[in-house]
N, C-alpha and C positions, 0 to 999 in steps of 0.2 A: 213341528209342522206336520199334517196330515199328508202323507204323500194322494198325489191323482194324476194319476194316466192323462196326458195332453187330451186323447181321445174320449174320457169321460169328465169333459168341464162340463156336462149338464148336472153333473152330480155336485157343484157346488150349491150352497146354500141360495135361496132366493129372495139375495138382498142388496138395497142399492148401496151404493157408497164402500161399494170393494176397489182397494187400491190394488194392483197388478203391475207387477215391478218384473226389471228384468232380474235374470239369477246369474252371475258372474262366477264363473270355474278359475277358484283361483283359493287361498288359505282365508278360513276365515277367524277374524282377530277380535277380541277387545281392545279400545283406545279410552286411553283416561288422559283428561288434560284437566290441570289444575289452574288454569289460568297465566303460566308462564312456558311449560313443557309440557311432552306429548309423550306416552308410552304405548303400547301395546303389548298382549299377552293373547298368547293360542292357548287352544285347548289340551295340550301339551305340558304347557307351561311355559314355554319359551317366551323371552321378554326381549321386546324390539325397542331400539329407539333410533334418532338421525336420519330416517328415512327420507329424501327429498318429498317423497310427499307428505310426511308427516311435516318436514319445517315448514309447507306450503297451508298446511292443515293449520297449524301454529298459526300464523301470520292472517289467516282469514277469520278463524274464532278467536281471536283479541280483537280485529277491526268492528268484530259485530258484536265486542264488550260480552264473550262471554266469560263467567269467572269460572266456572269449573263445569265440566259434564265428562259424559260414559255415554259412548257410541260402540254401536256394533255396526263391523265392515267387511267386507273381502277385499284381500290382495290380491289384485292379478296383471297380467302383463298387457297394457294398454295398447301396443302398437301390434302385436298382433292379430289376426281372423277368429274369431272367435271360437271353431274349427280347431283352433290350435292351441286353445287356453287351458291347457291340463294345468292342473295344480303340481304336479311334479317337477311341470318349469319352471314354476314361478315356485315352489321349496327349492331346489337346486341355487337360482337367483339370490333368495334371502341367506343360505347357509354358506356358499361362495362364490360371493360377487367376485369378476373378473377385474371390473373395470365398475368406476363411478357412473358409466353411460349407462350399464346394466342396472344399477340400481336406478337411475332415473327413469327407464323403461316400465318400472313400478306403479302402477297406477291403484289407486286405494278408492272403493265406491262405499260409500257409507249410507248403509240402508235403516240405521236405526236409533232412537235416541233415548238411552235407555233412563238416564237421570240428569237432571239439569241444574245447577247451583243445587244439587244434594235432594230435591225432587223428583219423584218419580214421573217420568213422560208419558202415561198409558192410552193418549190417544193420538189414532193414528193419522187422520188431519194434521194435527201438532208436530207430530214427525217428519212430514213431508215437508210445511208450510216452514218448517225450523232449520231443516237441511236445504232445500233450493233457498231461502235466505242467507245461509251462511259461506253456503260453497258456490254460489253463483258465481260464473268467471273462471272455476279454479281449471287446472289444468293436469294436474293429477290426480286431485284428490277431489271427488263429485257425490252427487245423487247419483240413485240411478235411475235412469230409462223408467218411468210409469206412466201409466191412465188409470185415471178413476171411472171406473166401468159399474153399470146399473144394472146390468144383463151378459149373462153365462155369455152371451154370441161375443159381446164388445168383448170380453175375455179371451175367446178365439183367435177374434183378432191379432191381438196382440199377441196372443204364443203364435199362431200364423207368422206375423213376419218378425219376431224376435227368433224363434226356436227352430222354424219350421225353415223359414227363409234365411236366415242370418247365421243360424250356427249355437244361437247362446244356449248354456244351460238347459234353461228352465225359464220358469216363472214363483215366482213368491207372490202369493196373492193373500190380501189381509183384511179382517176388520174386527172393529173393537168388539162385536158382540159375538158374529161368526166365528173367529178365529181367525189362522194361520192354516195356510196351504200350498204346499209345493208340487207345484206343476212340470211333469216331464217328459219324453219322449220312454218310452220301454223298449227295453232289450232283450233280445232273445238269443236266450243260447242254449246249446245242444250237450247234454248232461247225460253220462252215465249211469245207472240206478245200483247202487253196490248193498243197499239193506232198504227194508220197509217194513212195518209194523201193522196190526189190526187194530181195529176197534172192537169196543168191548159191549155187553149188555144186549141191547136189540142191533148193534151193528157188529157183531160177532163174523168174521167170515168174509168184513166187508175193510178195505185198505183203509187204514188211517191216515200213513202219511208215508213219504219214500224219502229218503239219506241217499243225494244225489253225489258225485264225484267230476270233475276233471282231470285230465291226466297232464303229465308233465311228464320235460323232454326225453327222462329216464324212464318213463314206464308207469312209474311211481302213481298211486290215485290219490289223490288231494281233495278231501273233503271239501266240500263246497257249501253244504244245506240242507233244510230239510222243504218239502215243496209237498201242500198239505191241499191246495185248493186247485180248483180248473177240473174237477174231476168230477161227473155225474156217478150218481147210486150206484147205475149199472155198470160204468166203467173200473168204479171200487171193486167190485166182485171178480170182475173178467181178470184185472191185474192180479191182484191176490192171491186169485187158484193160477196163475202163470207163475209167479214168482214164489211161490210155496212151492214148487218143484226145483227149483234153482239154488236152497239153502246150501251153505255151508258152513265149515267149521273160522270159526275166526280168533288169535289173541286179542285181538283188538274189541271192547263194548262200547258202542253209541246208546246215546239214550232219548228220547224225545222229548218235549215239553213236559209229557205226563208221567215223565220218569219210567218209560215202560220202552226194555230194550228191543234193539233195533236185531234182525234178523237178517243177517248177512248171505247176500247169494252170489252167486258166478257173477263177475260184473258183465251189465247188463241186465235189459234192450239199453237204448239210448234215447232219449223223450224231450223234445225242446220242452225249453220253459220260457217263460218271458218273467221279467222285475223291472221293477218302477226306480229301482237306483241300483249300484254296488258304490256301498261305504269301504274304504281302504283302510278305515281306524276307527276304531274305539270311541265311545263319548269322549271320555278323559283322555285323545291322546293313545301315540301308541298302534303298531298292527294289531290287524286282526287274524289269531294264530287259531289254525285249525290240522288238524290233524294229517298225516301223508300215509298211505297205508302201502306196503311190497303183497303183491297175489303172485304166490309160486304154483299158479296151477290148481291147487288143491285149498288155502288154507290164506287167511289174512294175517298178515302183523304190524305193528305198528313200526314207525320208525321213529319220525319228531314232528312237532310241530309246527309251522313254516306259516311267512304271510298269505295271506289271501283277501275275499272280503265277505263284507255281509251283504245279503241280498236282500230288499225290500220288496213286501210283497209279492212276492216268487205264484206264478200260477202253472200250472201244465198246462200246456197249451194241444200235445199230441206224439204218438209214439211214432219215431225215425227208424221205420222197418227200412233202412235205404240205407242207414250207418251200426257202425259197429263200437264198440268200448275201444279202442284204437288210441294210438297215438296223432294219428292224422284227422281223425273223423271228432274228437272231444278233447282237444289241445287247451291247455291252460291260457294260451296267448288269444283266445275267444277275449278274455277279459282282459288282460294285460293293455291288449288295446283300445279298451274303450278307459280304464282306471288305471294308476301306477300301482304294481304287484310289486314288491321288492322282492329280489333273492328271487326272482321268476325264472333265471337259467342255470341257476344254483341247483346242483343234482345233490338229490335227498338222500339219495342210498352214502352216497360219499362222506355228506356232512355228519360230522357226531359234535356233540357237545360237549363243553369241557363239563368235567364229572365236579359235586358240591366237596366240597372239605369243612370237615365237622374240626369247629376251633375250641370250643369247650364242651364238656360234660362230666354231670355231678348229678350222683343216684344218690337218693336216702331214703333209709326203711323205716316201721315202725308195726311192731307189732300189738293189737286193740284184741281181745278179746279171743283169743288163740290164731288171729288172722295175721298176716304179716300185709301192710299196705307198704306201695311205692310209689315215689314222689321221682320222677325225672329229669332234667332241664337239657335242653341241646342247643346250641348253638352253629350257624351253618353259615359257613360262605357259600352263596350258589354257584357263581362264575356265568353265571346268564343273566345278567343286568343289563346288559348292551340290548338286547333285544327287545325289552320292555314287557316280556312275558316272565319276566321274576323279580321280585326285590334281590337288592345286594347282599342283605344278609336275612336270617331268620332265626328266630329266639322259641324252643320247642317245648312245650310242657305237658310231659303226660304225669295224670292222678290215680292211680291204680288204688281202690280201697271195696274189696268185697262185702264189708259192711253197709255200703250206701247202695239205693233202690239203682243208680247208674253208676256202675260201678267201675269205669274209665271214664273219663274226666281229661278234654285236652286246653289247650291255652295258646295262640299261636300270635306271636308279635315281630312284626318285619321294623329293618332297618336301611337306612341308604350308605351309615358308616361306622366302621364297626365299633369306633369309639360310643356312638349310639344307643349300640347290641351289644355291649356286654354292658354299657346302664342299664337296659335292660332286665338282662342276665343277675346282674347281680340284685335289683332290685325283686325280681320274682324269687330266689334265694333265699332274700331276707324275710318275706312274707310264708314264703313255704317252708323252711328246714327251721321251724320250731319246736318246740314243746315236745322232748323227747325222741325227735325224730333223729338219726343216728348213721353218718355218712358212711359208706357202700365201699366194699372194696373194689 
């Protein structure tokens, strides 16, 4: 979906027969029903089933004879204000329910139908006309809230008193030729600038883009982003020769889109920005892990990794000569409460991680033409699988042969157990420690 600022719906395409749906803050799933049962599957992976609203889902797609399909839905929590519909209730909810009431509290709005008896659904009439047929009556498990609008204004409308009045989301607006668009309010938060980069060629001199931070409750700066647009010619220029006087030394390298590092200064100014969303995860599932940096004064370094989110089209909006790089002035809880941050009070100087343990390894030489090459393999338990920013295990191959035009050569294959990883292991072994090659002491 194309993200668009509530306030730029004239920027939607100019065409009738756009559907305009509400957008419900709550987990959004796969359900496959095969004509007798119902599953679901996040983007995660996690697989759901017995939901009261899924058996309610069950019992209305058999009475309307369907034999198999694939819907896409969001779960969220039906009896509350919409105000209050964080997805982090409603995951809390699904990972441990209390009480059976809690799970009936579950409401599930199916906005999409993706394949029908083994057909693909691609028109969005059919969609709509297929779900208020089927779920009409239900009681957890529904359409959602739309109008079919012919004009950007009738679109207003409705985020008007869906978004504007009511609390919801957003809006998801569709059509089969247009496309897909998410409609939402922007936020704006107030971002310290801790590095920023030039542009090159004829904008030589002139800001390319700024590496913004928030801070957290230790001190600590927690990458946040990079925030590349909102910014006129001249404003490029003015910031640039400001901040080229502010470099300093850092362990830590960022790098930007164009692979061209970031240039680290005193943190600071401080510059709201405004974005069109903050994601808490990954496509696949998963936080989104960004770096936490310690400033002693003089010098950056890195510490770990930790959640945060991404930000959707991120613009500058203006520099906050009124605040300061602070604890109180660019607090991480800016976002926490608008998104669930995990580990958000979790002090980063404190936390370390448990260190990887290497469970195999096996060198072998070979020397070709007065050269001696080496063959490597490693094997690694990480001890950071819990977090979802490492596989469980890893399988390492380096190819050392100064005979060939790239003359390192690596191989890198992950595992979730270690019986896995050392098939693996041994499998790469048998391919590589051939033909005179000659095991290492």
């Amino acid at each position: 979906m194309k993200p668009i600022a509530g306030t730029d719906v004239f920027k939607l395409p100019k065409v009738k027969g756009l559907f305009a749906a509400r957008k419900y803050d709550g987990e959004f799933t796969m359900l496959f029903f095969d004509g007798k049962d119902m599953i679901s599957v996040n983007p995660g992976g996690t697989v759901r089933v017995g939901l009261p609203a899924y058996v309610e889902a069950v019992k209305l797609l058999k009475k309307a004879k369907v034999k198999n399909c694939v819907l896409g839905a969001e779960i969220y929590l039906k009896d509350e204000p919409s105000q209050a519909q964080r997805v982090q209730q409603v995951v809390r909810v699904l990972r441990s329910p209390e009480s059976e009431e809690q799970l009936e509290r579950l409401g599930v709005a199916v906005f999409d139908v993706i394949e029908l008896d083994g057909e693909e659904v691609d028109s969005t009439a059919t969609v709509y006309k297929l779900l208020d047929k089927w779920f009409k009556g239900g009681k957890r498990v529904h359409s959602p809230d739309y109008v079919i609008a012919d004009t950007s204004d009738s679109v207003m409308e409705a985020f008007t008193e869906w978004v504007i009045g009511e609390g919801a989301e957003g809006l998801v607006v569709r059509h089969d030729r247009a496309g897909w668009f998410k409609l939402k309010v922007r936020h704006n938060i107030d971002a310290a600038i801790i590095g920023f980069s030039e542009g090159t060629d004829e904008r030589k001199g002139m800001l390319h883009d700024l590496l913004v931070a928030v801070i957290r409750d230790d001190g600590t700066f927690h990458e946040l982003g990079r925030v590349g647009g909102g910014f006129t010619d001249e404003g490029r220029k003015e910031i640039a020769g400001m901040l080229r006087r502010r470099i300093v030394p850092s362990d830590y390298v960022a790098v930007n889109n164009d692979y061209v590092a970031y240039e680290m200064i005193n943190p600071g100014p401080v510059i709201e920005i405004s974005c069109l969303d903050l994601i808490p995860e990954r496509a696949r599932g998963g936080p989104v892990n960004r770096m936490v940096l310690e400033w002693n004064g003089k010098r950056y370094s890195a510490l770990q990794r930790m959640p945060i989110v991404s930000m959707i089209s991120p613009q500058f909006v203006r520099l906050r000569d009124d605040k300061e790089a602070t604890v109180e002035d660019v607090n991480i809880r800016q976002i926490s409460e608008l998104v669930p941050v995990p580990n958000v009070e979790q002090p980063a100087i404190e936390t370390k991680s448990t260190p990887s343990k290497l469970i195999r390894r096996e060198v072998y030489t070979k020397t070709m033409k007065g050269n001696k090459m080496v063959r490597k393999i490693l094997l690694w338990k990480t001890n950071k699988e819990e977090d979802g920013q490492f596989p469980a295990y890893v399988v390492y191959l380096t190819d050392f042969s100064p005979n060939r035009e790239n003359a390192l050569e690596r191989d890198i294959k992950i595992a979730h157990t270690e019986k896995k990883a050392n098939a693996q292991f041994d499998e790469l072994a048998k391919k590589k420690f051939v033909g005179g090659w000659e095991k290492a002491e």
